[in-house]
C-alpha positions in Angstrom: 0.0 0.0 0.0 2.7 2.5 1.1 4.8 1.8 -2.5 1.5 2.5 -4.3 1.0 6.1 -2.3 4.5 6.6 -3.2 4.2 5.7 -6.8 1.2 8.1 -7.2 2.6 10.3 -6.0 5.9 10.4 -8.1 3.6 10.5 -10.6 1.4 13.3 -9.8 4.7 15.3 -9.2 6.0 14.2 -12.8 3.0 15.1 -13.8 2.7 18.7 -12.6 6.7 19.4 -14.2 5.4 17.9 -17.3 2.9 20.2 -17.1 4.9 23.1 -16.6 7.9 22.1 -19.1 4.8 22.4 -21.8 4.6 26.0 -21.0 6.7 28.0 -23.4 7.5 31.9 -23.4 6.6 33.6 -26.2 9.8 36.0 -27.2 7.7 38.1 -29.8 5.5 39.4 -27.6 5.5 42.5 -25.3 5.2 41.9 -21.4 4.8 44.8 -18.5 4.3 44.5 -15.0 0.9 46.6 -14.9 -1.9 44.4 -16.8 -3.5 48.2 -17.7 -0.1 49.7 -19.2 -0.9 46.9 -22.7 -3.6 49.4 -23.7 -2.1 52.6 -22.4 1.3 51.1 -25.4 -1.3 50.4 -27.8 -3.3 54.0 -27.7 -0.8 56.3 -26.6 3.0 54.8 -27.6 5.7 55.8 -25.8 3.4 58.1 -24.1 1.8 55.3 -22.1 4.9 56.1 -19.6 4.0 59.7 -18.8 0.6 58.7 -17.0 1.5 55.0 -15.7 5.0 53.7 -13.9 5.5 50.3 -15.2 8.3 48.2 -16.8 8.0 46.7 -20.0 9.9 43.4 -21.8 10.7 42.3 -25.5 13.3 39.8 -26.1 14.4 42.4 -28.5 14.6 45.8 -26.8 15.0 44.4 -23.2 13.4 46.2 -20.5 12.6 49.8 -20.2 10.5 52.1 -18.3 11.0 56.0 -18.2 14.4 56.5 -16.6 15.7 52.8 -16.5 16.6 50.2 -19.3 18.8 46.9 -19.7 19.7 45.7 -22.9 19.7 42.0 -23.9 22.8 40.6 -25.0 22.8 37.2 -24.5 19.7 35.1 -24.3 20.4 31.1 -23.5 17.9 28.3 -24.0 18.7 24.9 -23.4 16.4 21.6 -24.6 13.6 20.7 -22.3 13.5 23.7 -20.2 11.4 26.1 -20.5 13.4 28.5 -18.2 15.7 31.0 -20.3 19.1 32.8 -19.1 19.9 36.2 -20.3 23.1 38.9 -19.7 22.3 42.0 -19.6 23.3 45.5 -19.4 21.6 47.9 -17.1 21.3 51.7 -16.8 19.5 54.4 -14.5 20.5 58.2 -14.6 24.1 57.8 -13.2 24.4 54.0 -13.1 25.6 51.1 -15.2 25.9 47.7 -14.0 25.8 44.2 -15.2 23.0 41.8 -14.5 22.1 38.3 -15.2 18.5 37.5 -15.4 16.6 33.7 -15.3 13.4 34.7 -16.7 10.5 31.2 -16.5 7.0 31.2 -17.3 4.3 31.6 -14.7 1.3 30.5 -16.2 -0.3 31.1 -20.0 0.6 34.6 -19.8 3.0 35.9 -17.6 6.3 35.4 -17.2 8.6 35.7 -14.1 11.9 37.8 -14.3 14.7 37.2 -11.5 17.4 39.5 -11.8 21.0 38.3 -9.7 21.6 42.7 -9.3 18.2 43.0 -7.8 18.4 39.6 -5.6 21.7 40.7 -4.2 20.6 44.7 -3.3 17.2 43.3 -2.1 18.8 40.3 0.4 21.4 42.8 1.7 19.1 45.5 2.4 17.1 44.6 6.1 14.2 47.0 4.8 13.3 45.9 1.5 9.5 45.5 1.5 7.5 42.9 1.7 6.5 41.6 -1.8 4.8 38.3 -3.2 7.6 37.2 -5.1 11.0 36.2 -4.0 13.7 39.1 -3.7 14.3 40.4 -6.9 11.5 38.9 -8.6 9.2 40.7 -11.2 6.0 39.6 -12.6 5.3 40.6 -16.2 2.3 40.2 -17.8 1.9 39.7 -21.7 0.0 42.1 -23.5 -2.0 40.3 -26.1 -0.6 40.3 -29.8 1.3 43.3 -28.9 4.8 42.8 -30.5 6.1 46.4 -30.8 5.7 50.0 -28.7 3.6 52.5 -31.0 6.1 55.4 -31.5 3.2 57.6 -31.4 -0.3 57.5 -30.1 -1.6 55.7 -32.9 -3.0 52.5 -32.4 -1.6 49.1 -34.0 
């Protein structure tokens, strides 16, 4: 009895990582950590960032917001993960740093982004604040069949 509670449940467990190996990240898509900002980039462009404070991803711009960006340089895959591993370049008005990121899907549309700069600043610091993800975690969001920012206002 006890070897067939532990077989089901190997198999359950299996069964769950099977589940989540199926889930793959989209890299054409746009993803920002505020569900609202995908309509604000598709009416308003670059705009969207003078009335909202949100990040946004795309495998090919990186991440930006108003007054921060990292470039992409390196993005790593590797067969039957669907976890990726990406180097990047950060900057801020009077900052540069490196950073390596381990960015893994969290459900159909969202996508988790864990940055080793933001880990490290977050775990030294006694007052970060309380948050729903691990240290240095950020959920993104995807925004639909958005696959570019507007330059302008107009709609895609």
């Amino acid at each position: 009895m006890r070897a067939h509670l532990i077989s089901a449940g190997l198999l359950l467990l299996m069964g769950a990582a099977h589940a989540q190996e199926d889930l793959l990240i989209d890299q054409t898509s746009i993803y920002v950590t505020d569900p609202l900002a995908c309509e604000a980039l598709e009416t308003k462009g670059l705009d969207a960032w003078m009335d909202m404070d949100f990040l946004s991803l795309s495998f090919a711009d990186g991440i930006q917001s108003m007054e921060f960006h990292c470039d992409f340089y390196d993005i790593k895959s590797r067969a039957n993960s669907p976890t990726l591993f990406v180097d990047a370049v950060c900057q801020m008005p009077g900052e540069l740093y490196p950073d390596i990121m381990a960015i893994a899907p969290n459900g159909e549309d969202s996508i988790l982004v864990v940055s080793g700069s933001e880990t490290t600043l977050a775990l030294a610091s006694s007052d970060a604040p309380p948050s729903d993800n691990p240290p240095g975690t950020t959920l993104y969001h995807r925004c639909g069949d958005l696959t570019e920012i507007p330059v302008t206002g107009s709609a895609k």
